[in-house]
C-alpha positions in Angstrom: 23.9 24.9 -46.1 24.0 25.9 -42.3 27.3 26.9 -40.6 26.2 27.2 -37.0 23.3 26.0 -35.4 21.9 28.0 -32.1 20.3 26.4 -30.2 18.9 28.6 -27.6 18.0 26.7 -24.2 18.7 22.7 -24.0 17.1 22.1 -20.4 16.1 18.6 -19.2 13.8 18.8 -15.8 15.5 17.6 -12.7 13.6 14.5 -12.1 15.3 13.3 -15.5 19.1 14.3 -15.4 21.7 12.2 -15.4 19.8 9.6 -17.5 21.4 10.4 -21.3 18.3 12.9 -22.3 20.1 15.8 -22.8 22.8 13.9 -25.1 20.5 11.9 -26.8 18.8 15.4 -27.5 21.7 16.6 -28.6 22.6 13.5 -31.0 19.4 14.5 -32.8 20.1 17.7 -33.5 23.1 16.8 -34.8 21.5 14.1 -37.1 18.9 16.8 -38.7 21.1 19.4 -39.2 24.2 17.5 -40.2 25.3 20.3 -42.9 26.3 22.7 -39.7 30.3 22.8 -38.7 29.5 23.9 -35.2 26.8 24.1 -32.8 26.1 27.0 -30.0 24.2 25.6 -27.4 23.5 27.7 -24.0 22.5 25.8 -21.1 21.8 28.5 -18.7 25.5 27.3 -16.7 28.3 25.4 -16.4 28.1 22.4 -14.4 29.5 19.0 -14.2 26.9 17.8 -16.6 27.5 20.2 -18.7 30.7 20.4 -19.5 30.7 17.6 -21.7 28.9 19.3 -24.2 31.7 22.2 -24.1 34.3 20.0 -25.2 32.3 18.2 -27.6 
């Protein structure tokens, strides 16, 4: 059973942000590895689009 999951870059090219990739991405992740409590994701930096995933 896994108690974090790091996952070390989540990057979705420019041409394709803001479109639900990078969620949708995420949703999958969660969905195979459903056993893990929490999940450490790095994005490279805070932005707008990502702070949802902080507080999620």
């Amino acid at each position: 059973m896994y108690h974090r999951f790091c996952i070390g870059k989540l990057i979705v090219h420019t041409d394709y942000q803001n479109k639900g990739i990078g969620k949708a991405l995420m949703i999958e992740i969660e969905k195979k590895f459903s056993s893990c409590s929490k999940y450490l994701l790095f994005t490279g930096e805070i932005t707008p689009n990502t702070y949802i995933f902080i507080q999620s």
